[in-house]
N, C-alpha and C positions, 0 to 999 in steps of 0.2 A: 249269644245271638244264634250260633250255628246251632244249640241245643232247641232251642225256643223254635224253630225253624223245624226240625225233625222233630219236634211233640205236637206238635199242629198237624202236622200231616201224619200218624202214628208209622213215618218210616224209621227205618233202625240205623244208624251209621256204621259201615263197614273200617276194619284200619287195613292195613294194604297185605298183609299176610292172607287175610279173609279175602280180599278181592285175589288176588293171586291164585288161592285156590278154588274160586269159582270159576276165576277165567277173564275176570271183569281186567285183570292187569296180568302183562307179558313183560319183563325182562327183557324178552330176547324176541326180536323180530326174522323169522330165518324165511327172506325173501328165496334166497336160492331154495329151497324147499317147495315153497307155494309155484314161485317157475316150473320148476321138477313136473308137478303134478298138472300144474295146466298145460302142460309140453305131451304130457302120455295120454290125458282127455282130446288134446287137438290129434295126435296121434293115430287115435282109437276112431275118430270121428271121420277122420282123414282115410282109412283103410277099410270105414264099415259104409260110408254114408252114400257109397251107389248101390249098395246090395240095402240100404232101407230106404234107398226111394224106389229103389224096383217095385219092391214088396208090399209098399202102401199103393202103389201106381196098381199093382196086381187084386193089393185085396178091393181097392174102389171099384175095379171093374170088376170084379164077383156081384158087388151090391148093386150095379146097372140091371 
């Protein structure tokens, strides 16, 4: 059935080593990492984002 299903629609069936190296499957979930990064993004955001709302506040009033 699963064959007859994938020749109809000329898609190819992947086995999980194939998906693992394209990405389609993770082992390993490393939430503390994704934290990590959205922690340095709030950060970065946190320490820049009144010198770039000066900036656009500045460049709008150029184009008045």
């Amino acid at each position: 059935m699963e064959e007859k299903r994938f020749c109809d629609t000329a898609l190819e069936g992947l086995n999980s080593s194939e998906l693992y190296i394209c990405g389609g499957v993770a082992a390993e979930f490393d939430l503390g990492g994704i934290i990590a990064i959205i922690r340095k993004v709030i950060d970065f955001l946190d320490d820049y984002i009144p010198q770039l709302l000066k900036g656009f506040k500045d460049g709008f009033g150029l184009l008045k």
